[in-house]
LUMFI-323504 format. One line per field, with one value per atom (N, C-alpha, C, O): residue number from 1; residue in three letters; atom name; x, y, z. Coordinates in steps of 0.1 Angstrom, whole numbers, plus 5000, padded with zeros to 4 digits. Layout:
BEGIN
num = [NUM,...]
residuo = [ALA,...]
atomo = [CA,...]
px = [X,...]
py = [Y,...]
pz = [Z,...]
END
This chain:
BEGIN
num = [1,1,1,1,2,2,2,2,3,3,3,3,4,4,4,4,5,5,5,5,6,6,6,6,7,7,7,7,8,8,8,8,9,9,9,9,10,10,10,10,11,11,11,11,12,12,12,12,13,13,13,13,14,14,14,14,15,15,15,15,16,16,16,16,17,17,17,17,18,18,18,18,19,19,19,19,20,20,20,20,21,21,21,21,22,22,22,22,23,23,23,23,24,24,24,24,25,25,25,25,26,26,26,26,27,27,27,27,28,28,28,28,29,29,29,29,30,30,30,30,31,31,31,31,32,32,32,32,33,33,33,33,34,34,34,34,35,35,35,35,36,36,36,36,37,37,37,37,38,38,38,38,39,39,39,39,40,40,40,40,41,41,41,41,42,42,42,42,43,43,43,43,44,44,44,44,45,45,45,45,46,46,46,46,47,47,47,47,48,48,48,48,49,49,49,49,50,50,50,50,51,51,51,51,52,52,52,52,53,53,53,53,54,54,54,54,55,55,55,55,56,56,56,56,57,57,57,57,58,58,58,58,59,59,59,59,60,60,60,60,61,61,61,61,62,62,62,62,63,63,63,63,64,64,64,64,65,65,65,65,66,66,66,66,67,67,67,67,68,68,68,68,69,69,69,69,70,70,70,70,71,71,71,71,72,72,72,72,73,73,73,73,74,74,74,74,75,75,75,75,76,76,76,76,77,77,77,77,78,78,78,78,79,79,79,79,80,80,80,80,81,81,81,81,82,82,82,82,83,83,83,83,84,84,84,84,85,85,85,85,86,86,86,86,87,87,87,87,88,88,88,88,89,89,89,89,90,90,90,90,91,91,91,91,92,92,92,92,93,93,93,93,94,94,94,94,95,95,95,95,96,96,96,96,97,97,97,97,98,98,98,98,99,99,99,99,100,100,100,100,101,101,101,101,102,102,102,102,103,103,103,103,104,104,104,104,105,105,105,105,106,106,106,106,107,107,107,107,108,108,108,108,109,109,109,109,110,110,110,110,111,111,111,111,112,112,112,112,113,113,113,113,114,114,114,114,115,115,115,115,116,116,116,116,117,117,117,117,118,118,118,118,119,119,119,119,120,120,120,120,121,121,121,121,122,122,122,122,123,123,123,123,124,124,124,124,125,125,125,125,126,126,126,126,127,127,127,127,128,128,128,128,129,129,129,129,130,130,130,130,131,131,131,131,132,132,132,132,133,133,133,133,134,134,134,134,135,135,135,135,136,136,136,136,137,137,137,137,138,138,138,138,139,139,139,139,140,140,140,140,141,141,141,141,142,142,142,142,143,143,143,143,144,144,144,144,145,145,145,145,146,146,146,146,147,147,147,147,148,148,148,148,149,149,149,149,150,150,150,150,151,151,151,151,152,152,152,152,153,153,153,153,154,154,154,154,155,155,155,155,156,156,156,156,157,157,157,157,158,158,158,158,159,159,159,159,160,160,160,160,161,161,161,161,162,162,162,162,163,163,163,163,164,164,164,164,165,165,165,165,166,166,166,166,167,167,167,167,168,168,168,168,169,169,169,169,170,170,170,170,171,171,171,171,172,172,172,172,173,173,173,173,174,174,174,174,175,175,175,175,176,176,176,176,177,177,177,177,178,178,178,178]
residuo = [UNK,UNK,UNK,UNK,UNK,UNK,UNK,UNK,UNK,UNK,UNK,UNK,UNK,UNK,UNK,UNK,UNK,UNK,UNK,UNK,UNK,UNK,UNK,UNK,UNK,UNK,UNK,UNK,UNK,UNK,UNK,UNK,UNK,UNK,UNK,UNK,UNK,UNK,UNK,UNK,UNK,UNK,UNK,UNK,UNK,UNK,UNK,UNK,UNK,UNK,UNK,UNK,UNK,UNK,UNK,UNK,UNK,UNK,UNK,UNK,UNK,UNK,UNK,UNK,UNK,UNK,UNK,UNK,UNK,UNK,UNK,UNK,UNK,UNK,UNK,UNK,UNK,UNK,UNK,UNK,UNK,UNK,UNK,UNK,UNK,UNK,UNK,UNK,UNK,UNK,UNK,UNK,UNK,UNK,UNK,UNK,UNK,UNK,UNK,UNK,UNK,UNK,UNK,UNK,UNK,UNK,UNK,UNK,UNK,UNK,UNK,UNK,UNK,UNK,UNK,UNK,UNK,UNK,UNK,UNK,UNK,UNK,UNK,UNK,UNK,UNK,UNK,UNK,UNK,UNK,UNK,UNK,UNK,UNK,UNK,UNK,UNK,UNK,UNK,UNK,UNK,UNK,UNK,UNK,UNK,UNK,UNK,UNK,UNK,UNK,UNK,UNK,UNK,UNK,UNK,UNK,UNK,UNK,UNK,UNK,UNK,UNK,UNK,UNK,UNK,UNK,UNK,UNK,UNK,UNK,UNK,UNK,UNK,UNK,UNK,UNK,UNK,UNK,UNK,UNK,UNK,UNK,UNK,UNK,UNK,UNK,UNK,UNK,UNK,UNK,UNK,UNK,UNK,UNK,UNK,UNK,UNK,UNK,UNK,UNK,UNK,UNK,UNK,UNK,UNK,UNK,UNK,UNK,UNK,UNK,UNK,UNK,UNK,UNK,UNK,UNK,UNK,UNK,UNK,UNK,UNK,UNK,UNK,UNK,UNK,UNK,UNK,UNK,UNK,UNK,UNK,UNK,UNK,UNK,UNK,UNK,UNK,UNK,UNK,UNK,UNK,UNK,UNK,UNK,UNK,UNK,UNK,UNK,UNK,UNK,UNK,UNK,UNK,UNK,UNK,UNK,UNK,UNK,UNK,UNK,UNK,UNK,UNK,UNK,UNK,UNK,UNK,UNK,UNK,UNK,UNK,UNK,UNK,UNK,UNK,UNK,UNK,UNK,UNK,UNK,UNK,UNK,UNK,UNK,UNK,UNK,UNK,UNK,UNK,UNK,UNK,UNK,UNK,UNK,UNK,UNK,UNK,UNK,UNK,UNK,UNK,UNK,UNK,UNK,UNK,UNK,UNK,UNK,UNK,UNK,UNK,UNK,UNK,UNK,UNK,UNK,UNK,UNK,UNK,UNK,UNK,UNK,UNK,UNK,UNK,UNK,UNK,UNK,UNK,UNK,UNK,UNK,UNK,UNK,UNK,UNK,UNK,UNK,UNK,UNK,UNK,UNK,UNK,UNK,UNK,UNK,UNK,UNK,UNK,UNK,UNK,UNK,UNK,UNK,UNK,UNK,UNK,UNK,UNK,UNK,UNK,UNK,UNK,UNK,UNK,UNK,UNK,UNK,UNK,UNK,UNK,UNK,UNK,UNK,UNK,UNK,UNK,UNK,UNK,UNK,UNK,UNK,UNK,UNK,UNK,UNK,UNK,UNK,UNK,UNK,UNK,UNK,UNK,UNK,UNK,UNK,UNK,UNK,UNK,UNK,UNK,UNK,UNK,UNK,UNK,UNK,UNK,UNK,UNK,UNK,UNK,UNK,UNK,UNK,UNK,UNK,UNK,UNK,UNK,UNK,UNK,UNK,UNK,UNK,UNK,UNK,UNK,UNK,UNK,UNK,UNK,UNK,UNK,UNK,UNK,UNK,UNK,UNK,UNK,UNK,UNK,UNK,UNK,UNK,UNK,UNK,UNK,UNK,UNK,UNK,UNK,UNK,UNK,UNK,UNK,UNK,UNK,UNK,UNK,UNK,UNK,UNK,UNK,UNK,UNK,UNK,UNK,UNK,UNK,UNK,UNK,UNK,UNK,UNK,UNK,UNK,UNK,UNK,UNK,UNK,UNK,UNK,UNK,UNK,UNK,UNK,UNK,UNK,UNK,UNK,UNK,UNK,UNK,UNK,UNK,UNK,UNK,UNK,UNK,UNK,UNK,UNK,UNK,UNK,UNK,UNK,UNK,UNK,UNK,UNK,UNK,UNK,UNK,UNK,UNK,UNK,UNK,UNK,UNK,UNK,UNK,UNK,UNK,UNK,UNK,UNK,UNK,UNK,UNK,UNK,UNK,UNK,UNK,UNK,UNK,UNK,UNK,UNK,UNK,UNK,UNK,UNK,UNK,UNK,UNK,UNK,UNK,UNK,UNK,UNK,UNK,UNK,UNK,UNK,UNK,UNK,UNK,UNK,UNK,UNK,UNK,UNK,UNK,UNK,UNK,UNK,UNK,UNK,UNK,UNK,UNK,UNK,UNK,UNK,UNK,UNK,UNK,UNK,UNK,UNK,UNK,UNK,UNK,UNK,UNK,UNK,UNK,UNK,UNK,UNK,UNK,UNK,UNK,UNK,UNK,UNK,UNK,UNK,UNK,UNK,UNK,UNK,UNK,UNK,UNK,UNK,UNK,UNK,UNK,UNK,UNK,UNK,UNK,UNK,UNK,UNK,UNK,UNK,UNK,UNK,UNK,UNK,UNK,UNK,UNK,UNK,UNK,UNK,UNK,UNK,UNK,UNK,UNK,UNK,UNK,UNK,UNK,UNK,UNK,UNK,UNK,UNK,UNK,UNK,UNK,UNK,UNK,UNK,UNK,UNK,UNK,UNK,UNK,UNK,UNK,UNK,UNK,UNK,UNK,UNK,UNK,UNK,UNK,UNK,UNK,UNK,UNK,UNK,UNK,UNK,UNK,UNK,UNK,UNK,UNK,UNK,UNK,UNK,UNK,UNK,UNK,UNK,UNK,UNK,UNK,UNK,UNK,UNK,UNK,UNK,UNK,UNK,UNK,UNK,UNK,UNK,UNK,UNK,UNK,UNK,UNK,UNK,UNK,UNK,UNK,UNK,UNK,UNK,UNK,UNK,UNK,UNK]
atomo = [N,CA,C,O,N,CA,C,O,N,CA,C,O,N,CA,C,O,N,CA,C,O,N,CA,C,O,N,CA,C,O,N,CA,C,O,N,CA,C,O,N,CA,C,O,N,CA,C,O,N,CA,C,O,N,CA,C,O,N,CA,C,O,N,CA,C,O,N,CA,C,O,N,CA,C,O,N,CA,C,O,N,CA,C,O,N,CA,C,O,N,CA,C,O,N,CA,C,O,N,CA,C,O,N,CA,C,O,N,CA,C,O,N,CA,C,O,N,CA,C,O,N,CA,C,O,N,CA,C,O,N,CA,C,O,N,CA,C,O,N,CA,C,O,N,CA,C,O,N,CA,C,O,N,CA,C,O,N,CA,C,O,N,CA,C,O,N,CA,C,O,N,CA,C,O,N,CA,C,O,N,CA,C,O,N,CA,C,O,N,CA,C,O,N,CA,C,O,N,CA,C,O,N,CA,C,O,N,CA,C,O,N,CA,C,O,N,CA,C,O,N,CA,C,O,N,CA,C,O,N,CA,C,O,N,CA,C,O,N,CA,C,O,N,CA,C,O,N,CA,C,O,N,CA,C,O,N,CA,C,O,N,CA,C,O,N,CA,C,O,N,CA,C,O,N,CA,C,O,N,CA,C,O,N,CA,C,O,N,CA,C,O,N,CA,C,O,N,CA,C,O,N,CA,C,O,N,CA,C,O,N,CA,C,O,N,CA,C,O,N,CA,C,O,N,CA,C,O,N,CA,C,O,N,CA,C,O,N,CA,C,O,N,CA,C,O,N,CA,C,O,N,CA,C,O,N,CA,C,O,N,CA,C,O,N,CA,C,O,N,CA,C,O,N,CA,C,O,N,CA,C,O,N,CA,C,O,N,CA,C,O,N,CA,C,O,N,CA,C,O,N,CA,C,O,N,CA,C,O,N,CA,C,O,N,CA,C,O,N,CA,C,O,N,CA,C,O,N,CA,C,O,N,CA,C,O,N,CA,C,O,N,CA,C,O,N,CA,C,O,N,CA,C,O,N,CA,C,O,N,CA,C,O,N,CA,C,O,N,CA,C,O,N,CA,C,O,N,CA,C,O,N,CA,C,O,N,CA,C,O,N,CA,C,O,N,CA,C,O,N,CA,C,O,N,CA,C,O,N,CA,C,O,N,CA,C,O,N,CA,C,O,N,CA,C,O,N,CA,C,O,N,CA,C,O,N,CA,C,O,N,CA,C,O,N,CA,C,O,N,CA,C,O,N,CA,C,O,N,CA,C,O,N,CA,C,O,N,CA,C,O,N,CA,C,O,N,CA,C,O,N,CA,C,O,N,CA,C,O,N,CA,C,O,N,CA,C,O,N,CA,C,O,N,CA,C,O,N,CA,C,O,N,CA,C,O,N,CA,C,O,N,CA,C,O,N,CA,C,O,N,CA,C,O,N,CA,C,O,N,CA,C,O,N,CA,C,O,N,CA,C,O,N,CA,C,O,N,CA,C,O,N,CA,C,O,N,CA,C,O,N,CA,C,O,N,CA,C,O,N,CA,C,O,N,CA,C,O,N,CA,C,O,N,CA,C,O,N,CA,C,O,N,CA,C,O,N,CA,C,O,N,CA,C,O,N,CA,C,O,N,CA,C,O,N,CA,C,O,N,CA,C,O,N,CA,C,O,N,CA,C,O,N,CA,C,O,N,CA,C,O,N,CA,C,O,N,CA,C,O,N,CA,C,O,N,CA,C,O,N,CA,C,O,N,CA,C,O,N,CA,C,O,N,CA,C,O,N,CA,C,O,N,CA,C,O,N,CA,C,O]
px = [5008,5000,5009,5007,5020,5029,5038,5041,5041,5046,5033,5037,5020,5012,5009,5002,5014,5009,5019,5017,5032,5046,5037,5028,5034,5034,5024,5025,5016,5005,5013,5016,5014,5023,5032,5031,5039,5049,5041,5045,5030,5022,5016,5014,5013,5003,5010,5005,5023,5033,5039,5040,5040,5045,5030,5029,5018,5005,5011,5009,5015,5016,5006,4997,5000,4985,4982,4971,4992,4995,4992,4989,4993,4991,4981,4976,4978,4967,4959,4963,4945,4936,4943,4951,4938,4944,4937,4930,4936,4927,4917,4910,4917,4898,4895,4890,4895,4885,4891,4903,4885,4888,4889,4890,4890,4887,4900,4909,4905,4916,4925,4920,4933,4943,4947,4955,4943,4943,4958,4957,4973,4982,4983,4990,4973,4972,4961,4961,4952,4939,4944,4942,4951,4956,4966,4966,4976,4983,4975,4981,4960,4955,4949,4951,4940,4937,4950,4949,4958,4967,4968,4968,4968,4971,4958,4958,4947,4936,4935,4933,4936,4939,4949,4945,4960,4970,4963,4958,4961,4956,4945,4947,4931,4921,4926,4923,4935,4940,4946,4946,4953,4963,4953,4955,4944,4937,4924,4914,4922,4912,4918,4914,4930,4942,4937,4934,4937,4931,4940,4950,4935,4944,4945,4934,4949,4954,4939,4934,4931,4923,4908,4896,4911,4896,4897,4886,4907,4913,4908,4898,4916,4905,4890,4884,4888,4872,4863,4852,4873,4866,4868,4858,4880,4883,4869,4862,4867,4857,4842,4836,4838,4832,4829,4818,4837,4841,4842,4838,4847,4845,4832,4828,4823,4810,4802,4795,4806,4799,4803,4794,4815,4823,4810,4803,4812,4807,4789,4783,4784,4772,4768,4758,4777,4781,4781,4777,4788,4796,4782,4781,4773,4764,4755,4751,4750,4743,4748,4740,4760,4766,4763,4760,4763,4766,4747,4743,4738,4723,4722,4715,4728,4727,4730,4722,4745,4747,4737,4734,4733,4722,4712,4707,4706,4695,4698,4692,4711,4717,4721,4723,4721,4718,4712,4716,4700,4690,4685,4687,4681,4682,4666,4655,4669,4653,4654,4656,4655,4651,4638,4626,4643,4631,4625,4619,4622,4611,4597,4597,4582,4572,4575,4583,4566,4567,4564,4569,4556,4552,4565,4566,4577,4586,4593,4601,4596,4606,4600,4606,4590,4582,4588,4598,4587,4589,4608,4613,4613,4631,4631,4640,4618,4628,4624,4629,4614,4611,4619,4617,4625,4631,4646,4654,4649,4663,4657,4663,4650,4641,4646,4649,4646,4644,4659,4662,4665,4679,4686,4693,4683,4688,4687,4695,4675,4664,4678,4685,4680,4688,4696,4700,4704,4719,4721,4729,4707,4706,4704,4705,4701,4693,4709,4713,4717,4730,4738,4745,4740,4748,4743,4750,4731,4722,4727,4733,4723,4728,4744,4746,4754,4764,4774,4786,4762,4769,4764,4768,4755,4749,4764,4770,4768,4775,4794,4803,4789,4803,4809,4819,4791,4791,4796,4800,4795,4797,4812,4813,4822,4834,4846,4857,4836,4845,4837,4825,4847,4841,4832,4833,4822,4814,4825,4825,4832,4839,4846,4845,4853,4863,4851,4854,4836,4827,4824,4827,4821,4821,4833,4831,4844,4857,4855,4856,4852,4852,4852,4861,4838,4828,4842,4845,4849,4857,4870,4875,4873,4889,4889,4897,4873,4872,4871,4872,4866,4868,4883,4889,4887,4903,4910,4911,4914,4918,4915,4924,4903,4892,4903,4910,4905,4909,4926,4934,4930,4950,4950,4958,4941,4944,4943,4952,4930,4930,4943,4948,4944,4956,4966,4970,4973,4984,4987,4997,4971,4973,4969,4969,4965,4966,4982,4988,4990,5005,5009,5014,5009,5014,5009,5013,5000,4995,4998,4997,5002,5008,5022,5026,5030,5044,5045,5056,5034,5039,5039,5032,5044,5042,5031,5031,5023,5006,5005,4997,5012,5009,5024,5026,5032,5047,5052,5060,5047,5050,5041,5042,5033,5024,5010,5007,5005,4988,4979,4977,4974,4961,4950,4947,4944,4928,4919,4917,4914,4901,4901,4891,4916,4920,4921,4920,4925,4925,4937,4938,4945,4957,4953,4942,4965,4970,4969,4972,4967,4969,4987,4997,4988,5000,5006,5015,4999,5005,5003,5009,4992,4988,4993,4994,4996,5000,4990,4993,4977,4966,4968,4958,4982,4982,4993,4998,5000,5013,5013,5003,5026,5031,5033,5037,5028,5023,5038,5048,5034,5052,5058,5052,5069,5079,5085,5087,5089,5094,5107,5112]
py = [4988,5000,5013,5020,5017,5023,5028,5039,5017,5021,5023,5029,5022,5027,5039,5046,5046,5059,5067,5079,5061,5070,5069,5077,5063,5063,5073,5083,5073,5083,5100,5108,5101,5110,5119,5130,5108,5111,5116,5125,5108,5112,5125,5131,5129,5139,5150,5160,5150,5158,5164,5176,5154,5154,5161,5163,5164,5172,5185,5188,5192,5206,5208,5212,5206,5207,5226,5231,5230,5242,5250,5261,5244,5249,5252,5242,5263,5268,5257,5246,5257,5244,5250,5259,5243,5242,5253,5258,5260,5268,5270,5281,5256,5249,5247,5236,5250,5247,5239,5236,5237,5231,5214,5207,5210,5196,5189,5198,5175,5173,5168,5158,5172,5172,5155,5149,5151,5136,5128,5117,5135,5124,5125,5117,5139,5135,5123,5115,5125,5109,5099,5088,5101,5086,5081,5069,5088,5085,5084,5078,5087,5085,5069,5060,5068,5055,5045,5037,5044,5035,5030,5019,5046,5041,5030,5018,5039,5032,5016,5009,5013,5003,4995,4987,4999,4990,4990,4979,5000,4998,4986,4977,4987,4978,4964,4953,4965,4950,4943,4931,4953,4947,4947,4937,4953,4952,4942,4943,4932,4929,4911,4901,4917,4905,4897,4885,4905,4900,4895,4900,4878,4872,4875,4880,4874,4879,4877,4887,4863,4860,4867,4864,4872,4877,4890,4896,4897,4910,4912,4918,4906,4904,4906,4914,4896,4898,4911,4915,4918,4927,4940,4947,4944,4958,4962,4971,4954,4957,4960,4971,4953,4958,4966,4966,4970,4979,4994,5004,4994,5007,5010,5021,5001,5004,5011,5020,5003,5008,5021,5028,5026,5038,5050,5060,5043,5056,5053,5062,5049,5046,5054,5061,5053,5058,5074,5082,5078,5092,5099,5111,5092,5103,5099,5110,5092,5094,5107,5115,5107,5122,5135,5145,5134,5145,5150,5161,5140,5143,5148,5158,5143,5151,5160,5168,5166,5180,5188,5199,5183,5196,5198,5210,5184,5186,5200,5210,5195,5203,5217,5227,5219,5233,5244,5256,5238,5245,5258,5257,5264,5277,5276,5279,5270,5264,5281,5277,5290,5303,5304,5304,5304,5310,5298,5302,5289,5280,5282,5290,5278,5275,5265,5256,5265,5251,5238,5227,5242,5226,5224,5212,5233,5230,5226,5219,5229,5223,5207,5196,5209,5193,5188,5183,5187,5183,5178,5168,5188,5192,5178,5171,5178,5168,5152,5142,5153,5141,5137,5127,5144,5140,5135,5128,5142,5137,5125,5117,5118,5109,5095,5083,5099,5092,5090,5082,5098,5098,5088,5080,5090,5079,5068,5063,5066,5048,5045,5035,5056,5050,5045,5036,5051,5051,5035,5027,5032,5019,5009,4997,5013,4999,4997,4986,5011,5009,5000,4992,5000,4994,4977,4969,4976,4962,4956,4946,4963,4957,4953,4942,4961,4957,4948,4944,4946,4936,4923,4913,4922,4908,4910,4899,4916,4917,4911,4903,4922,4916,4902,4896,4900,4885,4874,4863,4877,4872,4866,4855,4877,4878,4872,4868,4876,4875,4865,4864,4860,4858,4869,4881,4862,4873,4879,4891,4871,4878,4895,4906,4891,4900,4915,4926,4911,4917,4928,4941,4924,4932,4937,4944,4937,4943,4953,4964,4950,4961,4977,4984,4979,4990,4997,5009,4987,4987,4995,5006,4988,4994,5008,5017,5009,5022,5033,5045,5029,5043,5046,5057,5035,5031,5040,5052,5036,5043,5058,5065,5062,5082,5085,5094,5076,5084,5082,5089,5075,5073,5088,5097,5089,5101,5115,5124,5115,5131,5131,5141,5117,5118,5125,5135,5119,5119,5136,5142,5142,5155,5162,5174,5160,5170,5169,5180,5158,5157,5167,5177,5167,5177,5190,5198,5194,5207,5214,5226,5203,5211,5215,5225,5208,5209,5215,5214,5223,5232,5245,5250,5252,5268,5274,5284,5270,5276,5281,5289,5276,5277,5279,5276,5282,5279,5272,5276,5257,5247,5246,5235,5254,5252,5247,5247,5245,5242,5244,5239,5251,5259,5250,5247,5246,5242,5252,5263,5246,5254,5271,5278,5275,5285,5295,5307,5290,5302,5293,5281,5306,5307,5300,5299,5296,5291,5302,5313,5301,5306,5314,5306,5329,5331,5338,5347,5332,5336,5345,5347,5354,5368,5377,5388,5372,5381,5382,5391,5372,5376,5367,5361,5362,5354,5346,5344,5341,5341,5329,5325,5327,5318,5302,5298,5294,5280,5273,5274,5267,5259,5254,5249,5256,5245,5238,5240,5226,5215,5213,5202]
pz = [5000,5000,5000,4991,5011,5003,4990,4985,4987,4974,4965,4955,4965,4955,4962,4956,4976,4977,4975,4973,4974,4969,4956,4959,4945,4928,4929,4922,4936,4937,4939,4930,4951,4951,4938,4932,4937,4926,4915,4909,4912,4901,4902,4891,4912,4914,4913,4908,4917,4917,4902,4898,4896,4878,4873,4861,4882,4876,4873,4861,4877,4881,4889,4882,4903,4908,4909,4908,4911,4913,4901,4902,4888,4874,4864,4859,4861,4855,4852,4856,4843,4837,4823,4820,4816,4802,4794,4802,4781,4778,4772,4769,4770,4764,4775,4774,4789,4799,4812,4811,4823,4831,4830,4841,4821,4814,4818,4818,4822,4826,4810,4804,4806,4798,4795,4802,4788,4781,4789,4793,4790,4793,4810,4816,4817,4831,4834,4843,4825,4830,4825,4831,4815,4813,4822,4822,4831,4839,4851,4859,4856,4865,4865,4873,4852,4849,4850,4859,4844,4848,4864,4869,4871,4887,4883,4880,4885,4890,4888,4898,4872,4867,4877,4885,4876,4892,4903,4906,4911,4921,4922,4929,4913,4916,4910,4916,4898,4899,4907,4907,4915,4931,4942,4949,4945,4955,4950,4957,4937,4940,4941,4945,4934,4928,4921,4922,4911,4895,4888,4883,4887,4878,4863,4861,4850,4838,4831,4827,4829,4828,4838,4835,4845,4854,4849,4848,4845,4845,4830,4829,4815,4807,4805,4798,4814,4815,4820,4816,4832,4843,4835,4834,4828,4825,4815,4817,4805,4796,4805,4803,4812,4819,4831,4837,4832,4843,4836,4842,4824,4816,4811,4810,4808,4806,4818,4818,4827,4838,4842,4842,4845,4844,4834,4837,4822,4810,4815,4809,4819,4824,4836,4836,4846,4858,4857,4866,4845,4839,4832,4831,4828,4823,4836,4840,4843,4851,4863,4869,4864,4866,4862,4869,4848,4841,4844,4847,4842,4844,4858,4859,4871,4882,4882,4887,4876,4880,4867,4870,4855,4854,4861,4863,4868,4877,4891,4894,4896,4909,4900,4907,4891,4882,4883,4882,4887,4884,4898,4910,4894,4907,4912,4907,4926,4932,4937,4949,4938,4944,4931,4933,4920,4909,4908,4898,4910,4911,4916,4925,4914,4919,4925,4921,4939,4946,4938,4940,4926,4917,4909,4906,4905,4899,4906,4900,4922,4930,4932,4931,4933,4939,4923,4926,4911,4900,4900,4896,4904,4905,4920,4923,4926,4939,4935,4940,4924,4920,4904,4896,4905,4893,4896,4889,4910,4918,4921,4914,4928,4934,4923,4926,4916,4900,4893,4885,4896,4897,4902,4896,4916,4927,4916,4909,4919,4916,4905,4905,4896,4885,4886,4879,4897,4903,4907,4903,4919,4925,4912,4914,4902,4893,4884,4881,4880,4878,4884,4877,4900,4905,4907,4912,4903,4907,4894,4893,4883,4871,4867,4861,4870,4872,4879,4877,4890,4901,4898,4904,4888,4881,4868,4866,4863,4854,4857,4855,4865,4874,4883,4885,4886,4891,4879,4882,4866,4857,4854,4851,4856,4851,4870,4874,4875,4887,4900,4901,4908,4921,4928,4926,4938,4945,4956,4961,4958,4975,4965,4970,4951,4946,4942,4944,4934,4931,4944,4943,4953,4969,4972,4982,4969,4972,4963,4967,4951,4942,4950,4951,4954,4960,4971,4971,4979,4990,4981,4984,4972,4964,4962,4965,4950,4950,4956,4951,4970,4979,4982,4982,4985,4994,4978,4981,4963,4958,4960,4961,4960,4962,4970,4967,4985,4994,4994,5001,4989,4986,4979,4983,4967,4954,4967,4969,4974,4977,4992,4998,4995,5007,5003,5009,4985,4979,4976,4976,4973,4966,4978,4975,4996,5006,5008,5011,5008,5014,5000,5005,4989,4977,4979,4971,4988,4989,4999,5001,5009,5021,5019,5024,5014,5010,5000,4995,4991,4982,4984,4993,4976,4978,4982,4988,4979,4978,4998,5000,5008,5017,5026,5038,5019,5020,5030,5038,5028,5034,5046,5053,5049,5064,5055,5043,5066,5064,5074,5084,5070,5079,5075,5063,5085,5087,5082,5087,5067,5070,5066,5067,5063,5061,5074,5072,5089,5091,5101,5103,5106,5112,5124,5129,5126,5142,5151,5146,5164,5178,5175,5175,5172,5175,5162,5163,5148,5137,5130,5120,5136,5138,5143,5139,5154,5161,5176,5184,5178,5185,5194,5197,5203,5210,5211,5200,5220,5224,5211,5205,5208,5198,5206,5217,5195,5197,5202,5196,5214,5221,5210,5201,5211,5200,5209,5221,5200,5203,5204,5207]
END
């Protein structure tokens, strides 16, 4: 698990995280996702310990679900769009049932795929799945708070939340050192 949080690291680092978005948009730049998918790719095949043959079988399906996954996204955030201040109550009741309906999709997505998945893999590795991918979510944003604290952007410190420590103001004796 370490050395995939050094690769992470390291990766996140070779981002520039610090560095403008590109200038067609905030869109992530094709040779940084492709270096993210790779981790990902290692990561879920080490943590589900996908043999050559299961692995075969899993990635194809696992990308469907991904692009499946990805517009059922893209339909939430226009729903979460939408400005409930200028709404009628019948359009909000309409706006909360159409999130309502969202969900349901989200659940019939994940029910569908785990018959799919049951397909290509063991059940115990199918249930890991759900497990990897958080465990990878949370290695990536670990990888890019350890790169954000140690970068310029805060000159090496890190403030909670943005606000100063006891002392770094000036509004109160300076915090013990060690």
């Amino acid at each position: 698990m370490k050395y995939l949080s050094f690769m992470m690291l390291l990766f996140l680092g070779s981002l520039g995280l610090n560095a403008q978005p590109p200038a067609g948009g905030p869109k992530e730049d094709g040779p940084r996702k492709e270096r993210m998918e790779a981790l990902r790719i290692a990561y879920l095949t080490k943590e589900l310990d996908l043999s050559s043959d299961e692995a075969k079988k899993f990635w194809p399906v696992y990308e469907a679900f991904k692009e499946e996954k990805k517009a059922l996204r893209k339909e939430g955030k226009d729903l979460h769009q939408k400005d409930l201040a200028l709404m009628s109550d019948k359009e909000v009741e309409g706006a909360f049932e159409e999130r309502m309906k969202l969900k349901e999709k989200h659940i019939a997505l994940e029910r569908k795929y785990h018959k799919e998945f049951k397909k290509v893999l063991p059940l115990r590795k199918v249930l890991m799945l759900q497990k990897a991918e958080r465990s990878f979510k949370r290695e990536v944003l670990k990888a890019m708070k350890g790169h954000h604290r140690g970068g310029k952007h805060h000159g090496g410190k890190h403030h909670r939340g943005g606000k100063h420590h006891r002392g770094e103001r000036g509004d109160g004796p300076p915090p013990p050192r060690d």
